[in-house]
C-alpha positions in Angstrom: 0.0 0.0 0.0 1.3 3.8 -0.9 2.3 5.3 2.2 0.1 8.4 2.5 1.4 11.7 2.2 -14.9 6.7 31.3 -17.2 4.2 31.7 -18.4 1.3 29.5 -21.4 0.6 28.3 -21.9 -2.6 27.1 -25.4 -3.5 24.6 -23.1 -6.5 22.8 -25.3 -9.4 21.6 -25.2 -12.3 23.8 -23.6 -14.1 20.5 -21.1 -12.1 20.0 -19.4 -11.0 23.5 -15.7 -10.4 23.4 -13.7 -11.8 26.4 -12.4 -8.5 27.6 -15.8 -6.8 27.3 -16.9 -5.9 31.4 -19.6 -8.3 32.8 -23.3 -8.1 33.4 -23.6 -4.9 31.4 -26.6 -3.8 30.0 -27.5 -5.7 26.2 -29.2 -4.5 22.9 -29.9 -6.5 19.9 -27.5 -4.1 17.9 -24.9 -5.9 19.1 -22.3 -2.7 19.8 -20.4 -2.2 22.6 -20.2 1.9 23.8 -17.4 3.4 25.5 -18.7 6.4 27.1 -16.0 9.7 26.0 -16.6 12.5 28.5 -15.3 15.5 26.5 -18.1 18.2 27.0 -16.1 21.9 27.6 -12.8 20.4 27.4 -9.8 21.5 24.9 -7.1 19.8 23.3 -4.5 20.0 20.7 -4.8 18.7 17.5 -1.5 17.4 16.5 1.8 16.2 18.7 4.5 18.0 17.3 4.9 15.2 14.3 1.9 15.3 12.7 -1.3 17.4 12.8 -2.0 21.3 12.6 -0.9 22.1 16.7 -4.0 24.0 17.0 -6.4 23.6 20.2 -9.7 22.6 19.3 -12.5 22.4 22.3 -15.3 19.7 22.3 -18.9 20.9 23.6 -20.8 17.6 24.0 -20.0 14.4 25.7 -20.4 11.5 23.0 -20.0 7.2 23.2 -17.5 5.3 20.8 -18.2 2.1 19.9 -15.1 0.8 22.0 -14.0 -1.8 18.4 -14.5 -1.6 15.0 -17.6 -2.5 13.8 -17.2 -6.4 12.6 -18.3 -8.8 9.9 -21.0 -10.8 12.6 -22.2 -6.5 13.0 -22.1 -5.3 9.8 -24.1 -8.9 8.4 -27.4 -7.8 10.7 -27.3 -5.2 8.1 -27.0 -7.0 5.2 -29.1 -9.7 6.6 -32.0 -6.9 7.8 -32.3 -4.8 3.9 -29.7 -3.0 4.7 -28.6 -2.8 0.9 -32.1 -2.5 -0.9 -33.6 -0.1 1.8 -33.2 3.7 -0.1 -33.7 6.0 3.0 -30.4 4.1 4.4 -28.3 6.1 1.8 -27.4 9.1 0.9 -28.7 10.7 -2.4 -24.9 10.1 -4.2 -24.1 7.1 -2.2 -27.4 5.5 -3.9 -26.4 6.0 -7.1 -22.7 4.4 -6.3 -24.5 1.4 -4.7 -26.0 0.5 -7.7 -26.2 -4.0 -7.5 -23.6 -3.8 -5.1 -24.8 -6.4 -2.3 -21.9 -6.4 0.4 -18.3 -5.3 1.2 -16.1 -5.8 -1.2 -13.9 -8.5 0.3 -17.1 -9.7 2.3 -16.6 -13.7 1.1 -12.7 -13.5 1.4 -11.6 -16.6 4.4 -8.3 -14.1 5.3 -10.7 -11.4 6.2 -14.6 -12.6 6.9 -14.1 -13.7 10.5 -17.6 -13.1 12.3 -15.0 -10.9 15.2 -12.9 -9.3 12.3 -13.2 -5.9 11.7 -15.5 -5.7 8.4 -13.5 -4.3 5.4 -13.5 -3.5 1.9 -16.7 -0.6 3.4 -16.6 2.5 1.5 -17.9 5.9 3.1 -20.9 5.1 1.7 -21.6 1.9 3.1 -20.7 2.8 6.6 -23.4 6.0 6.6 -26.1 3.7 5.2 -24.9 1.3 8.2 -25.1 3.5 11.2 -28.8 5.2 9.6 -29.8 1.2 9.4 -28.7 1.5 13.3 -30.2 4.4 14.5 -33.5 3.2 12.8 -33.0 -0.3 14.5 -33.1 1.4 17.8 -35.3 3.8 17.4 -32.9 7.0 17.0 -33.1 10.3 14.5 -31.0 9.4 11.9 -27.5 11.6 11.7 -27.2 11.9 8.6 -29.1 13.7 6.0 -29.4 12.7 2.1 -26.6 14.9 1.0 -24.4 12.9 4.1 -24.1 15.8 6.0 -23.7 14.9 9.7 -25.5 16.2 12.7 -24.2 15.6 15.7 -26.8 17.2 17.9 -29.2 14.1 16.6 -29.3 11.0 19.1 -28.8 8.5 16.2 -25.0 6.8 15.0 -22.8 8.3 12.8 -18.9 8.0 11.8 -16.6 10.4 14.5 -15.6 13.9 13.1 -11.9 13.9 13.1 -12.0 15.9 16.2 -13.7 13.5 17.9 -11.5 10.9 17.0 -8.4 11.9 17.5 -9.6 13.4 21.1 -10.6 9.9 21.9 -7.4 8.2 21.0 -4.9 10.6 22.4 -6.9 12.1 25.3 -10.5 10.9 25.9 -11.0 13.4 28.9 -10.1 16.2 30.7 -7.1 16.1 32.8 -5.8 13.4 30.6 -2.6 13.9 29.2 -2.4 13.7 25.7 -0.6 10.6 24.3 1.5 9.8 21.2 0.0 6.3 20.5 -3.7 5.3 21.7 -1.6 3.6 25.0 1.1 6.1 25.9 3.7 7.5 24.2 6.3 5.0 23.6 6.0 2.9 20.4 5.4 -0.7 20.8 5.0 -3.1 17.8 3.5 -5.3 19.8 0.1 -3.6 21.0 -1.3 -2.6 17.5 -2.1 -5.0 14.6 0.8 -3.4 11.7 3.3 -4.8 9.8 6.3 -2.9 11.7 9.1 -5.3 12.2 9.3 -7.6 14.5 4.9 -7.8 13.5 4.1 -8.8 10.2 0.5 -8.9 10.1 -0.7 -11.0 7.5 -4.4 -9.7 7.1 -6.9 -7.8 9.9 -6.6 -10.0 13.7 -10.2 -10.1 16.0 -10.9 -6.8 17.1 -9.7 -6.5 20.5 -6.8 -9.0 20.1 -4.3 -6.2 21.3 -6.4 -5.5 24.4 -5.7 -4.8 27.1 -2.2 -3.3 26.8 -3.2 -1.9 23.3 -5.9 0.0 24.4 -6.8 3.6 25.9 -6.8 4.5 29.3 -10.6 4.4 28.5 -11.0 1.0 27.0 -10.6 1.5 23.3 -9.5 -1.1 21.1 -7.6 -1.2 18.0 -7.8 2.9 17.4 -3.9 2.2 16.2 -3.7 -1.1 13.5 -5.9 -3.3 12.5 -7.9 -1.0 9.8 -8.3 2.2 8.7 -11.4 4.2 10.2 -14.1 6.5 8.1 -15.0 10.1 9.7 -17.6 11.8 9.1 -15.2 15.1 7.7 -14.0 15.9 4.4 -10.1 16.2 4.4 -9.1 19.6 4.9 -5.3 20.5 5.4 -3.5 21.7 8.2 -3.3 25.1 7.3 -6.4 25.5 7.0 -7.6 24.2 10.0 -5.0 26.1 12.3 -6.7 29.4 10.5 -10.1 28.6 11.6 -10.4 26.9 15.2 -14.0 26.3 16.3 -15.6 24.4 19.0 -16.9 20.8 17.6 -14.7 21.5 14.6 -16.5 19.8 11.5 -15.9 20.0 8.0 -18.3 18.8 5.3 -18.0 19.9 1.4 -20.3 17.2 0.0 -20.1 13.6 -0.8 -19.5 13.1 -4.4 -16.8 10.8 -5.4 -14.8 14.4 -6.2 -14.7 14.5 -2.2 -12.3 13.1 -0.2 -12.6 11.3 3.4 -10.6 11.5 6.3 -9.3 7.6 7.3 -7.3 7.6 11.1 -5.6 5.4 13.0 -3.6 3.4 10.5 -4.2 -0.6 9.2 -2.9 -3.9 9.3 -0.4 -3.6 6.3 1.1 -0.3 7.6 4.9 -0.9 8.5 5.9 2.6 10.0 5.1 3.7 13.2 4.4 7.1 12.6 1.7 5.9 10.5 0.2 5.0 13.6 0.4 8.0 16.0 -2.9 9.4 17.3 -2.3 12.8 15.4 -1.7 11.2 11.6 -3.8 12.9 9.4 -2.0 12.4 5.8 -4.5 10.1 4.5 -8.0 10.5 3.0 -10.1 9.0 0.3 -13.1 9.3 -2.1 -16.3 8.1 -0.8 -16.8 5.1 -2.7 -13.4 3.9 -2.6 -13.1 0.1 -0.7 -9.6 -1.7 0.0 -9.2 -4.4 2.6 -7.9 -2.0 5.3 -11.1 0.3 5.3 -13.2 0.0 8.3 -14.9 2.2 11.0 -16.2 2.6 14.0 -19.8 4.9 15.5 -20.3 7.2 17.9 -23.4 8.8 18.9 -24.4 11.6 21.3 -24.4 10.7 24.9 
């Protein structure tokens, strides 16, 4: 690949619980497992000194991460409930780039169709119509509207703004210290699912295989390695954002395939740390594109 230039709340399927998921936690059928971010009236900087614009950006709202990557057994009660014939899922251009398309891309592939791997080969597109299919499921106002602008005052699902995730995985609340890597800020090979030597990660690994040691102070898994992750924001330089600082900084042009998307937190097949750090931001994509290292996680509004 071309190198580009705190509490839990647990509503996981009974089918599907992950080992290091807390106990006797409170279950819905969606089968998602919330980590609960509290970042209402708190500042941070975006960017480390390596990577990023080094601009403070302040969060209004509190808001719950899915605490892994959605996964194949997730992402197939979608495909299994209409999820790819039912219009009001979609936006208005990502209906017209569905066309037959039935499933991810590498949906049938053995290396990468594990019910707890993270689902890949999802474009932009398919990981809106997913979280609308969500909220819908459980009753929520939908996020997203048909041109795939997010609002993030609505109670339904929806992909992070890049604010949000980067302040999950190198802060997630105040008085936190802000941290290189998702764990601290000392690399480690060994806590993130890469291809930097001594790893050589042949294809994506369970989600939550590097947890706990891999994980943030508040529970996160994989938000370094494993796949790529969707946002909701258009990529936008760093220029551009150090010249405009808001609160709940979001930054939507459109979602035509002339549009690009913001991907963090680095893949399986990356093999340089940096690639890694909570503050990369060198690497976007058009809506509709789908590799094997494109996957996402939600978040909705607490």
């Amino acid at each position: 690949m071309k190198r580009p230039a705190s509490g839990l709340v647990l509503i996981l399927a009974a089918s599907w619980c992950f080992a290091q998921a807390a106990p006797a936690m409170p279950q819905d059928a969606a089968g998602i497992a919330l980590v609960a971010i509290h970042a209402a009236g708190d500042t941070f900087t975006m960017g480390d000194g390596t990577f990023g614009p080094g601009t403070p950006e302040s969060l209004t709202s509190d808001f719950s991460m899915s605490r892994f990557p959605v996964t194949n057994a997730q992402f197939g009660q979608f495909l299994a409930d209409g999820g790819y014939s039912t219009r009001s899922y979609w936006t208005t251009n990502g209906w017209a780039w569905k066309g037959g398309k039935t499933q991810p891309a590498n949906w049938t592939e053995k290396k990468f169709n594990g019910a707890d791997q993270p689902v890949v080969g999802v474009s932009w597109y398919e990981a809106v119509a997913f979280c609308n299919w969500l909220s819908a499921k459980e009753g929520l106002a939908p996020a997203y509207d048909a041109s795939g602008r997010a609002d993030a005052a609505a109670s339904g699902y929806r992909l992070p703004t890049e604010v949000e995730w980067e302040y999950a995985a190198a802060k997630g609340g105040p008085g936190e210290p802000q941290r290189a890597y998702p764990w601290g800020d000392s690399w480690d090979p060994a806590l993130a699912v890469c291809s930097v030597k001594p790893s050589r990660a042949r294809g994506t690994a369970d989600v939550g295989s590097k947890s706990p040691g891999g994980d943030t102070p508040q529970g996160l898994a994989d938000m370094a390695g494993n796949v790529w992750e969707w946002c909701s924001d258009n990529y936008e330089g760093n220029e551009a954002i150090a010249s405009s600082p808001s609160s709940d900084r979001y930054y939507f042009r459109g979602d035509s395939m002339g549009q690009t998307f913001v991907l963090r937190g680095g893949a399986w097949v990356i093999d340089w740390p940096n690639g890694m750090r909570t503050s990369f931001r060198k690497f976007s994509s058009p809506p509709g594109l789908r590799y094997n290292v494109y996957g996402f996680r939600v978040v909705r509004r607490s």
